[in-house]
VMD Tcl script that draws the C-alpha trace (Angstrom):
set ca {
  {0.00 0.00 0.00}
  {3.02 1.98 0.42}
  {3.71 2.42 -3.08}
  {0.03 3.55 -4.02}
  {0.16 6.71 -6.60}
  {-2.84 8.46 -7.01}
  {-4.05 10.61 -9.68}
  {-3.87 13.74 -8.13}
  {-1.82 15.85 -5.54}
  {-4.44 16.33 -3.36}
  {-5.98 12.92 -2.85}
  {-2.49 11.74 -2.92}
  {-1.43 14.17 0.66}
  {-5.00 12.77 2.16}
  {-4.21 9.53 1.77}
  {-0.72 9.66 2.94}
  {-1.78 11.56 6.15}
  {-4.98 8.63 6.39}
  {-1.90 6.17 6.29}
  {0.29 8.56 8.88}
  {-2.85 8.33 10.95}
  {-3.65 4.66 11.10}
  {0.28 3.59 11.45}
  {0.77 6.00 14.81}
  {-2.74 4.30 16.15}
  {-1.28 0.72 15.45}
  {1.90 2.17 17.17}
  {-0.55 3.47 20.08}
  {-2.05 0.15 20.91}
  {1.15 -1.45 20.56}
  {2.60 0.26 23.09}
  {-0.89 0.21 25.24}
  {-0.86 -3.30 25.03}
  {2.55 -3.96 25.85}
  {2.29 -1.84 28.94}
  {-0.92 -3.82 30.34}
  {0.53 -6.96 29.85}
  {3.95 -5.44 31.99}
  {1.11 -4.03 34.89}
  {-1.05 -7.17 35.10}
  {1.19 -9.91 36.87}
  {2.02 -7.14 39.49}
  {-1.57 -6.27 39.89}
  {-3.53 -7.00 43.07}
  {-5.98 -8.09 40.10}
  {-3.19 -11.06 38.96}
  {-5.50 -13.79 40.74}
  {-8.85 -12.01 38.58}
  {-7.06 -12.19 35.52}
  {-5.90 -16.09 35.46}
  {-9.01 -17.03 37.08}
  {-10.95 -15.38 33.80}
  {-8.11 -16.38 31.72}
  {-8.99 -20.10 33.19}
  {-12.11 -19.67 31.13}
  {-11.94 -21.22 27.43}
  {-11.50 -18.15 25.28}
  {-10.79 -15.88 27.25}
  {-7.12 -14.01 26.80}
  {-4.86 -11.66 28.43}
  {-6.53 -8.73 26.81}
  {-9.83 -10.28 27.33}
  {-9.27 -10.74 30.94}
  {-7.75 -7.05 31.66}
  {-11.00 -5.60 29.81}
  {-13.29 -6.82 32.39}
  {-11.40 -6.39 35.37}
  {-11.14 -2.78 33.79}
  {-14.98 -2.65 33.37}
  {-16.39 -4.68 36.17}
  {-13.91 -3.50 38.74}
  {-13.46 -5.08 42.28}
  {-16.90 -6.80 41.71}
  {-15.02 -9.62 39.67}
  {-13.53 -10.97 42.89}
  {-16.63 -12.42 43.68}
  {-17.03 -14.57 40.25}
  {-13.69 -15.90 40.83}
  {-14.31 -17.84 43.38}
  {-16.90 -20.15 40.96}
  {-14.40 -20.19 38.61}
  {-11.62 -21.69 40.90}
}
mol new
graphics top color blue
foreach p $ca { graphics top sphere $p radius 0.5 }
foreach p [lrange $ca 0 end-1] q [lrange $ca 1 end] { graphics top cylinder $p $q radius 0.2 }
display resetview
């Protein structure tokens, strides 16, 4: 996609910014993600997330999201799941 020419000058500086755009994102969550999965085992949530994680399909990522959204009230559906 990199070596996409378009017609005109103008659609051409759009679409390079579009592509700017979307790279720095993918760079953004990268680095988001990274940094969760550094916090988690350190976490007084590390027993919430491997319990959910215990779960079939149910990641890393998976497991962070609803510890993020549920909160503290997660504790309580671990102990069914252990």
């Amino acid at each position: 996609m990199s070596a996409l020419r378009l017609d005109y000058a103008t659609d051409q500086v759009v679409f390079d910014d579009y592509r700017a755009v979307v790279r720095a994102a993918d760079e953004r969550v990268k680095r988001l993600e990274v940094a969760l999965r550094d916090a988690g085992p350190e976490s007084r949530y590390a027993p919430m997330l491997r319990a959910l994680q215990a779960m079939r399909g149910v990641g890393y990522l998976t497991a962070i999201t609803i510890v993020a959204e549920v909160g503290t009230s997660v504790g309580s559906a671990c102990h069914f799941v252990s």
